[in-house]
N, C-alpha and C positions, 0 to 999 in steps of 0.2 A: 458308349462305344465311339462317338465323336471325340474326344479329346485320344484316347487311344488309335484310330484311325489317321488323327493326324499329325499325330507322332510317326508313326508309320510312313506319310508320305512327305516328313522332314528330314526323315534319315532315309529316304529314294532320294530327295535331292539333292543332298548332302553328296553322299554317294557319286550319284551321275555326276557332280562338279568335276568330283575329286579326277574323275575318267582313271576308274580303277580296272575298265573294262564291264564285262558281262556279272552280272551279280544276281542271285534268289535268295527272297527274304522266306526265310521258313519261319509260318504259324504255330501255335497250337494252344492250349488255355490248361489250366493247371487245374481246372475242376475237372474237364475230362480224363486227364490222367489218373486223380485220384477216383474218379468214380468205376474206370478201368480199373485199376488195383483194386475195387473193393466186392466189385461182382466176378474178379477171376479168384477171390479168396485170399489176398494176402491180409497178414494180419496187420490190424492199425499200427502199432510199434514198427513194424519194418516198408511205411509205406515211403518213407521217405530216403531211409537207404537203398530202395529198391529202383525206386527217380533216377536219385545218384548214378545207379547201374543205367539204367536205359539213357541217360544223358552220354553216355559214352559209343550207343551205338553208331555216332558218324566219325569214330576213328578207327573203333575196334567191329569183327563182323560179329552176330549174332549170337554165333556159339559160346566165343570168348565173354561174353556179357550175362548169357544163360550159366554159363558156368562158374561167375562172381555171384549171381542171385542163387543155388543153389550153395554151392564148395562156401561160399566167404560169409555168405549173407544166411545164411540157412535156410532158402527158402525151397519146400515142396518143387518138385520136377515139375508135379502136371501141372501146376496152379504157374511156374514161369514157363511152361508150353502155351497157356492159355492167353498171357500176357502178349508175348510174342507174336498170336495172330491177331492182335491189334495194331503193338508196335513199330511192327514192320510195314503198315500203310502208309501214305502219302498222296498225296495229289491234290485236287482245288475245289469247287464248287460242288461235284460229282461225287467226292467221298465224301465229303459234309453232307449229301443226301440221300446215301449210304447209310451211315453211322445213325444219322434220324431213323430210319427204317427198323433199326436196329431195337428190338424190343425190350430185348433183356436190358440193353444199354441204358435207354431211356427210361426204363423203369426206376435209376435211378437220378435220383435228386441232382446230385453236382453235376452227372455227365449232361442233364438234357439242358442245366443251366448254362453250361459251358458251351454247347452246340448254336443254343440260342445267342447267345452273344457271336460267336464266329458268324451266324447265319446274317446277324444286324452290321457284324463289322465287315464282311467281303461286301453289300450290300452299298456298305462308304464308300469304301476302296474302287468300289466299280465305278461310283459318281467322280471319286477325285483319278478315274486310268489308271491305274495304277494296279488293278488284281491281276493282270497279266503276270507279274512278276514275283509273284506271293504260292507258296507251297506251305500246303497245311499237311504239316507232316507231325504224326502222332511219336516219332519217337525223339522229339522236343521237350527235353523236361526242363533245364534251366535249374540243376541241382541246388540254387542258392535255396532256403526256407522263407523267407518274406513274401516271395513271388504268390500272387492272389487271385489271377485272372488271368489277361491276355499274357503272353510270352511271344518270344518273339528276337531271330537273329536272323544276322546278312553273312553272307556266303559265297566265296567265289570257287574258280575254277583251283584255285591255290591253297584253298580252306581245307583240303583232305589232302591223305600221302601223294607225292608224287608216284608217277606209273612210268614205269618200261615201255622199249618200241613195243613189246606184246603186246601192252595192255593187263600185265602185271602190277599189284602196287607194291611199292620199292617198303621193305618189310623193316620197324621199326628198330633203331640201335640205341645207344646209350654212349653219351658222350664218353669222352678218355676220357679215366681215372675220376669218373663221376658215375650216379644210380641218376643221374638225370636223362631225360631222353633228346636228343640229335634233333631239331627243330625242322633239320633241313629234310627228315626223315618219315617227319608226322604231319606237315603242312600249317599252316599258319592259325587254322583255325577260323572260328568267325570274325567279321571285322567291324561287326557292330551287335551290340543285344540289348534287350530290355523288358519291359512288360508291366504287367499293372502291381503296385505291390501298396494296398490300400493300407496295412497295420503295419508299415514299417518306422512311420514318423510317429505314430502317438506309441509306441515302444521307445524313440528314442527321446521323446518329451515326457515323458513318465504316466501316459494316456493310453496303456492297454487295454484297455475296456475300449474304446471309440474308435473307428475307423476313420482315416483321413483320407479323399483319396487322392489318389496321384498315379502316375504314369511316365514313363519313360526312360530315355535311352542313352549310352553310351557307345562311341564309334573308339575302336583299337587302333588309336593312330600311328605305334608303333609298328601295327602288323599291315597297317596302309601304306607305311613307310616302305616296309620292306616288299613289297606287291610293285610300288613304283620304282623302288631302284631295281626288281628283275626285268623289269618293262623299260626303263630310259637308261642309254650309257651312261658310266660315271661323267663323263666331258658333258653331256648334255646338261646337268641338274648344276643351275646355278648357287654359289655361295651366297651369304650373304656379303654385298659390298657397302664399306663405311665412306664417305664422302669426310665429312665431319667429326672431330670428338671437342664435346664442350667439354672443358676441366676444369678446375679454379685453383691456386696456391691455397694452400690452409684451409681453415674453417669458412664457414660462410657466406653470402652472396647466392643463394639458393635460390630467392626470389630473380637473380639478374640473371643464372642461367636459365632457368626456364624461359624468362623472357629474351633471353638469345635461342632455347630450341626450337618456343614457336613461331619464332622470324622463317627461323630456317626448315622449319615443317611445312610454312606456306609457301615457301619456293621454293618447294620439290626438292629438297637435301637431305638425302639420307643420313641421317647422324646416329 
């Protein structure tokens, strides 16, 4: 969990540079998911389109996701009722010793492996300050297959639908003359994910048999982008300005301009 934890507190830094504002990285570990779907009874074959579904609980509410696990997916009522009263938790150190409590839970195998790791990784996060800012929230599934362990996304105020002065969320449309849906409609999304994903490299060097491990993370710089241009006027956000362009006539002299760009790199000239 050390190299995992501090991934975790290189995209907090990352992040806080960027001053995207206020941000919550949500947890969670892919063995406890699958050990939930395996003592609420879903069957192996549908446990991963079932992820699928619960990955969508932070755009869509509850019902519309119970009712893709039952209508789409074919899954038993009771058995996505039962799902649900795990799904729907969240919170930090307190539900993590909660879920320990939890007998049936831990009786099995993945789920108390996956606790233990959360229990060793908030444990870091604490040393490196950083678990303030960390929600271990069980309906994180991170739909990709590779994912092995830790998971793990950043999240702003701008990451869900916009809301109304009520405190309505402004209800999903579909672009003109497209089945795509209105971005401006469903909110940006997370702005960074990632997680432990140990059998993704020895699948793509032809080593499925051996674990490799690894870890880590990508930030949506596109959807960081658009987070700072609602937050700074368009006047404010400077272009790029060129001082300089080195060219040459024709072929060649390749080695003379680089050594004209790094004259002009050393005196501060933007080229």
């Amino acid at each position: 969990m050390i190299p995992d934890s501090e991934v975790i507190k290189i995209m907090i830094e990352c992040l806080t540079e960027l001053d995207i504002g206020k941000f919550t990285i949500k947890v969670n570990h892919r063995k406890i998911l699958d050990g939930i779907f395996e003592i609420c009874g879903v069957p192996e074959e549908k446990i991963r389109p079932i992820s699928s579904a619960v990955d969508k609980l932070d755009k869509s509410p509850w019902k519309d996701v119970r009712d893709e696990m039952t209508n789409e997916k074919g899954l038993d009522p009771i058995v996505a009722d039962r799902i649900g009263e795990y799904v729907k938790l969240k919170g930090g150190k307190d539900l993590l010793e909660k879920l320990y409590q939890d007998q049936k839970l831990c009786a099995n195998k993945n789920a108390k492996g996956g606790l233990e790791d959360l229990f060793l990784l908030f444990k870091y996060l604490e040393v490196f300050e950083v678990l303030d800012m960390i929600s271990f929230d069980l309906s994180l599934a991170r739909g990709l297959d590779y994912y092995t362990g830790i998971i793990y996304e950043a999240i702003t105020e701008h990451s869900g639908p916009p809301t109304l002065e009520d405190g309505t969320k402004v209800a999903r449309k579909l672009k003109k003359d497209s089945d795509e849906f209105d971005e401006t409609t469903i909110g940006v999304g997370s702005i960074a994910a990632g997680g432990r994903y140990d059998k993704l490299v020895g699948t793509l060097v032809g080593r499925t048999n051996s674990d490799i491990p690894c870890v880590g993370v990508s930030i949506g710089v596109e959807r960081v982008f658009s987070i700072l241009l609602q937050k700074y006027k368009p006047e404010q956000v400077k272009a790029n300005e060129v001082e300089v362009y080195v060219i040459a006539v024709g072929d060649g002299l390749m080695e003379d301009r680089m050594k004209v760009c790094a004259e002009l790199w050393n005196a501060g000239i933007i080229i």
